[in-house]
MARDO-654233 format. One record per residue: residue in one letter; x, y, z of N, C-alpha, C in turn. Coordinates in steps of 0.05 Angstrom, whole numbers, plus 5000, padded with zeros to 4 digits. Last residue first. Layout:
# MARDO-654233
AXYZXYZXYZ
...
# end
This chain:
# MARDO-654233
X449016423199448016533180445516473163
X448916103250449916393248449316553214
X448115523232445615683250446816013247
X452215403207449615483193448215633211
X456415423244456115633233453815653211
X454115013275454315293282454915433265
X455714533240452414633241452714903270
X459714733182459714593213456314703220
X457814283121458214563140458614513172
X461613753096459013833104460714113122
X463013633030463613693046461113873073
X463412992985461813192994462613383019
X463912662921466012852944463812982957
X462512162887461412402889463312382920
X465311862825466011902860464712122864
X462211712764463411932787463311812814
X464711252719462711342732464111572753
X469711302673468511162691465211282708
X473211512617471411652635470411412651
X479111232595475911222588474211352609
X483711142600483111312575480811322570
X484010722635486010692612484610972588
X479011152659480410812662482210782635
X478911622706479011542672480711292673
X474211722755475911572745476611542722
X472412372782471812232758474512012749
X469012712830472612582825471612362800
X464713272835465012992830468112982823
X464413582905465113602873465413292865
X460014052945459613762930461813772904
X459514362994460014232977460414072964
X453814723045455014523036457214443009
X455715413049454215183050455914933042
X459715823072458215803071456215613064
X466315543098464215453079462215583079
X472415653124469915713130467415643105
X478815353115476715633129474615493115
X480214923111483415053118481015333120
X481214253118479014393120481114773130
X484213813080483914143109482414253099
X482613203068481713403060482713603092
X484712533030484412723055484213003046
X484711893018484012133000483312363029
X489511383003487911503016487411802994
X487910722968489710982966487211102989
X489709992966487510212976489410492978
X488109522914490009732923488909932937
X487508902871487509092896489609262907
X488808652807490508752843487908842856
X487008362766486408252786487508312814
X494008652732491008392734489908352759
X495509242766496008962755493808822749
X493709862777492909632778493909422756
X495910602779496410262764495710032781
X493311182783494410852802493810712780
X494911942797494611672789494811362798
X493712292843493512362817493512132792
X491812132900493812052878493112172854
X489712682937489712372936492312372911
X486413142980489413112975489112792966
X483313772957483113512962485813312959
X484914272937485114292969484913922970
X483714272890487114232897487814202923
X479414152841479414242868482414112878
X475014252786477714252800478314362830
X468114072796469914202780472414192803
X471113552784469313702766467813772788
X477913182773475413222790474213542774
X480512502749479212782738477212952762
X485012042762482512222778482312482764
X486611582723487011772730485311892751
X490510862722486710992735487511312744
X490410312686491710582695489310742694
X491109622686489509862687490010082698
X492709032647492509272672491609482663
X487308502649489608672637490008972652
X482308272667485608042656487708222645
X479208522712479808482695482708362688
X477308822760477708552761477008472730
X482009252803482209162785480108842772
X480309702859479409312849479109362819
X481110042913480310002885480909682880
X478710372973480110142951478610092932
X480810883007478910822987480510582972
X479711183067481211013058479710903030
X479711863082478611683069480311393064
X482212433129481912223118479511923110
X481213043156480012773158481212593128
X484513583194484313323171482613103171
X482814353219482913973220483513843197
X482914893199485014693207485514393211
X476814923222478115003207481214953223
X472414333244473714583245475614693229
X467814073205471014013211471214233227
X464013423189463913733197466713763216
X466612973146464613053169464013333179
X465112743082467412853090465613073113
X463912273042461612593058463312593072
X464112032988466212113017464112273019
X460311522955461411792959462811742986
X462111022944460211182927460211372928
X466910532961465810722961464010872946
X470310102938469010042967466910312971
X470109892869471110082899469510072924
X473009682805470509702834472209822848
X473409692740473409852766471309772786
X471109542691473109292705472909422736
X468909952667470509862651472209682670
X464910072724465410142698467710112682
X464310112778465110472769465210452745
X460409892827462209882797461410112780
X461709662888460809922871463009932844
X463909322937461809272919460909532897
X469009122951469309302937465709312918
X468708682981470008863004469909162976
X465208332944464408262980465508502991
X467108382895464108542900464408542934
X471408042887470608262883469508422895
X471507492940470407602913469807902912
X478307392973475307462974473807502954
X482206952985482007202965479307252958
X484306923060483306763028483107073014
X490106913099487207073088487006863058
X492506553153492806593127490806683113
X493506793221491806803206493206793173
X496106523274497906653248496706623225
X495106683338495006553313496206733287
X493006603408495106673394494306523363
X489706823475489706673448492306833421
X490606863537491406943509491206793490
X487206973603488006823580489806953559
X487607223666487607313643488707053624
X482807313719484807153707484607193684
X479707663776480007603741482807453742
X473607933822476707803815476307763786
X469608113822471008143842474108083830
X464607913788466308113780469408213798
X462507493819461007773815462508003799
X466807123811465507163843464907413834
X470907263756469507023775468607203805
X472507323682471307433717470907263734
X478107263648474707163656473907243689
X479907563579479607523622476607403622
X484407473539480607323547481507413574
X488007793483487307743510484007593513
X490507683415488307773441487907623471
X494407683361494207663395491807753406
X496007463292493407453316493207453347
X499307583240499507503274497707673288
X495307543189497407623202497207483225
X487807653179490607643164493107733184
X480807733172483207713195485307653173
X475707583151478007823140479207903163
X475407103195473707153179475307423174
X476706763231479006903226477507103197
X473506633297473006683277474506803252
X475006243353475806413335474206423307
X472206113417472106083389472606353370
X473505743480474006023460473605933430
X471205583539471605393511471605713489
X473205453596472305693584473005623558
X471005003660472605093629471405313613
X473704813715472105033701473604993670
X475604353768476104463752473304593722
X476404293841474804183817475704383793
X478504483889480104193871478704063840
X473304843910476104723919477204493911
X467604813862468004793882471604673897
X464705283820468005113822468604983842
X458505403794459305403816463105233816
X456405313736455605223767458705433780
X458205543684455505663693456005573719
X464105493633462205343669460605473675
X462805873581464505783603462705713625
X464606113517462505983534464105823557
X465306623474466806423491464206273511
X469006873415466506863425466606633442
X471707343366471607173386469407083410
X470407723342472307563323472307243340
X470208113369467808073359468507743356
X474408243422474008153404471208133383
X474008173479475508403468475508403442
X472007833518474607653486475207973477
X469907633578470607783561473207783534
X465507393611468207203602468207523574
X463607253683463107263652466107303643
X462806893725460406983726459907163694
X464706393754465306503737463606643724
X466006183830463206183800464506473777
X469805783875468806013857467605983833
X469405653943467905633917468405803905
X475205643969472505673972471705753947
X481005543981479005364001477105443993
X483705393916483405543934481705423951
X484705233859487205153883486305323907
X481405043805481305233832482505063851
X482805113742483004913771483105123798
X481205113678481705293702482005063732
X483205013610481304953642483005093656
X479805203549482005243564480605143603
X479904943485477504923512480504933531
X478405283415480805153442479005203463
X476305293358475805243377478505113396
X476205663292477705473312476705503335
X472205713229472405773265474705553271
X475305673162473105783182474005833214
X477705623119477405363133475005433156
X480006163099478405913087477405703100
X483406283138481406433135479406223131
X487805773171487305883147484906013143
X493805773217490605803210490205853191
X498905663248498205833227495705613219
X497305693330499005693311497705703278
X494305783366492905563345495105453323
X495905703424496505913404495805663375
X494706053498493905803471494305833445
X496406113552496006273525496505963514
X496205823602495306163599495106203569
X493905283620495405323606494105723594
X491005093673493604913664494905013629
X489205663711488905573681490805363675
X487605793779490405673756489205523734
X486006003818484506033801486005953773
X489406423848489206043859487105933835
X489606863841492006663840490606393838
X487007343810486007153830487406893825
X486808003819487607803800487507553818
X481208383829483408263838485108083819
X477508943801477808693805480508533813
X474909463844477009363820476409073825
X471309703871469909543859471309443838
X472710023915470610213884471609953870
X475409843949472309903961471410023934
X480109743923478509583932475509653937
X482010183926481610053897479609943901
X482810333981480910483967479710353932
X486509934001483609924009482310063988
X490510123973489309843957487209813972
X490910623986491210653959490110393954
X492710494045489910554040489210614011
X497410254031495510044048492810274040
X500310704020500110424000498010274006
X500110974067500111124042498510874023
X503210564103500210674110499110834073
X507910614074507310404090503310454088
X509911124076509011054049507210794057
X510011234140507811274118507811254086
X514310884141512210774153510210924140
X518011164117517310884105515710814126
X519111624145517711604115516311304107
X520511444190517211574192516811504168
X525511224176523611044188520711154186
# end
């Protein structure tokens, strides 16, 4: 009986204390006639979707929706400015953007009401179909005989010894015949970890990673070029760069 009267007391001052630092409540009466909205399958190409979600306040006293969070860039929302007054209903009008989106699309919307005090949570739902973007828009750097890539150089960050950083690097076939893509690097370096080779189909895309341990200590900066040979043809250079940690420049 003691125990469970002070978990009793225990619990009660754990939700005063939430309370007095300014959590927000979930706020029942504040009833959305529909929690998740699901555009179902969407096409990139086509652009923004719009759903206008309402709210009904089932409660005895005014509530004002004061902001509206999408967690999203991708997403963007505009909602009632007055005041809700008991039986009247709020709307929070959401807009999707599926712009290089692809796949099943979940995100949450809360919307705040009465200063931040309280929240109600939305969901938007969709089954983004991607368009086929031009070349240049996600791979603008031409390396030369058909080759693009998203990249010019890696500056690879200041590491401690033992860390990894990773590159994501895509390549872009955009030529009518395939293409076998060696990496020559100048001068040779084995610590750098990527493909030694990639086949591109007509017109593929393909992103390989390129990662580096940093496995000891640099006196200065390095630089090596990674040289694409395209079916047997030298390409332009990937410049590689590795930066010093800036304590140990200051130490020497």
């Amino acid at each position: 009986m003691i125990k469970s009267l002070l978990f009793l007391i225990l619990s009660l001052f754990t939700t005063l204390t939430v309370q007095a630092q300014g959590e927000p409540q979930f706020l029942e009466t504040f009833k959305p006639v529909e929690r998740t909205h699901d555009f179902g399958t969407i096409y990139e190409k086509d652009g923004k979707v719009v759903h206008v979600f309402r709210l009904r306040n089932n409660g005895k006293s005014p509530v004002a929706i004061s902001a509206v969070n999408t967690w999203c860039g991708c997403m963007v929302a505009n909602y009632t400015k007055r005041a809700v007054r008991p039986g009247e209903t709020a709307q929070v009008t959401v807009s999707l953007d599926p712009d290089h989106k692809q796949g099943n699309f979940v995100k949450q919307v809360v919307v705040l009401v009465n200063d931040g005090s309280a929240y109600v949570r939305l969901w938007v739902k969709a089954n983004i179909v991607p368009m086929v973007h031009p070349v240049r828009e996600d791979h603008p750097f031409d390396y030369g005989y058909g080759l693009f890539m998203n990249q010019q150089m890696l500056p690879f960050p200041e590491l401690t010894v033992g860390q990894t950083h990773t590159f994501e690097l895509k390549l872009a076939n955009d030529t009518d015949k395939p293409m076998t893509i060696q990496f020559k690097r100048v001068p040779n370096n084995t610590v750098l970890k990527m493909p030694s080779m990639v086949v591109l189909q007509p017109h593929e895309r393909k992103s390989i990673h390129v990662s580096y341990l940093y496995f000891r200590r640099h006196h200065a900066t390095r630089r090596i070029h990674v040289i694409p040979v395209v079916n047997g043809k030298e390409a332009k250079p990937l410049v590689v760069k590795w930066n010093v940690a800036q304590k140990f420049r200051l130490l020497n």
